[in-house]
N, C-alpha and C positions, 0 to 999 in steps of 0.2 A: 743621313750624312753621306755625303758622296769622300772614299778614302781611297788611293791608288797607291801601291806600293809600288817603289821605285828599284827596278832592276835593270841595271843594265846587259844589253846585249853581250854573252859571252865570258861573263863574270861568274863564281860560283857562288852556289844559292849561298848566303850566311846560316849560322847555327842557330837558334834562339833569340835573334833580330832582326831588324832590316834593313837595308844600306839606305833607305832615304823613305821618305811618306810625305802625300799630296794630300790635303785633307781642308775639307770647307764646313765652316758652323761657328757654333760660339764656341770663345777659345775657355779653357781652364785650368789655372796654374796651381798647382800642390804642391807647398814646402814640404823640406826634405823631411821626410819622416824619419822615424828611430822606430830600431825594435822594444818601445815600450809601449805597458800595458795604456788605459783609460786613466789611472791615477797618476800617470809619469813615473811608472816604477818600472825597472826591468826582470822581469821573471826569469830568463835565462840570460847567461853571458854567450852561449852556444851561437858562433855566427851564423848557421843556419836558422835556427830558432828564433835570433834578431831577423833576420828578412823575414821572413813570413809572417811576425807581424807588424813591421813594417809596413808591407805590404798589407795586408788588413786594413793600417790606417791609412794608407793612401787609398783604399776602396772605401773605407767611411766618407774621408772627406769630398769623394767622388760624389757620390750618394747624396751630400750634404746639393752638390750639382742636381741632382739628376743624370749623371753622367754614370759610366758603368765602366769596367777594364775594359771593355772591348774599345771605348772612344780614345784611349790612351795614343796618342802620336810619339811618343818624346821618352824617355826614362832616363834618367844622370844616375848613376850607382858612386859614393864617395867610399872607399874601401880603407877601414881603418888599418891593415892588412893584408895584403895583398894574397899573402902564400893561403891564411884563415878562408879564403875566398875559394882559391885553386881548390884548395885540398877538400873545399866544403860542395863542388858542384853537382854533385850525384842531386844529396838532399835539396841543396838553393835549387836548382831544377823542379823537382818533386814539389818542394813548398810553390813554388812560382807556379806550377802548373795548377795545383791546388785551389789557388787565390787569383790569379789569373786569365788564367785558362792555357788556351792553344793559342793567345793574340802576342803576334811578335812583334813590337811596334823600333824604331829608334832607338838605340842604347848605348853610350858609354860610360864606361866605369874608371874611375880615376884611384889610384892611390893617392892618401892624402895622409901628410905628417899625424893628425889627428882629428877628431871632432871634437864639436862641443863638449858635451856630454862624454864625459869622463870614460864612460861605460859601454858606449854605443859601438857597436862593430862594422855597421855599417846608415845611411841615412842616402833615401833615393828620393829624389824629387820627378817631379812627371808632370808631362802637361798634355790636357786630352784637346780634342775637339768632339764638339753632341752636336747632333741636330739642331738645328735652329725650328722651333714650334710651326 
């Protein structure tokens, strides 16, 4: 997969995203996940503990691709809470790197009135680009 991160001239690097990505292959879109288990239960209410695995299950459904974090183009983070988010980036960091890696791909993060899911602290959607065979 040919991916080119977009920097412009003169700008400062971002922190743990990136201000634009060029990226050619087949495309793949992943609903917003929740930090729940395999059974749609939530094991923690901890919004730390919600992203990470979250993110797990957007690497499952990657998987279900053949697709890997690193083909990740795109991230939407819906923040149940905004301040839960701030106060939580040590760890959401930690876990991200974790399940992630070191790939920093496109990300914005919205506060939103609420989610679905009564419980949910956060739900990120993502869209990769892989290799085309």
């Amino acid at each position: 997969m040919q991916m080119q991160i977009l920097q412009p001239p003169g700008w400062p690097a971002p922190k743990g995203y990136a201000n634009g990505i060029v990226a050619e292959g087949r495309t793949v879109y992943v609903a917003g996940q929740v930090g729940w288990d395999e059974s749609c239960q939530f094991p923690s209410d901890d919004f730390a503990d919600q992203v990470e695995l979250a993110l797990k299950n957007i690497v499952a459904v990657l998987t279900e691709a053949g697709a890997e974090p690193r083909h990740i183009v795109r991230m939407n983070w819906y923040l149940a809470d905004r301040e839960a988010y701030l106060s939580s980036l040590k760890r959401v960091g930690e876990a991200y790197r974790r399940v992630i890696g070191r790939h920093y791909p496109v990300m914005t993060a919205f506060e939103v009135s609420a989610l679905v899911s009564a419980r949910a602290k956060v739900e990120i959607e993502v869209t990769a680009v892989v290799p085309r065979d």
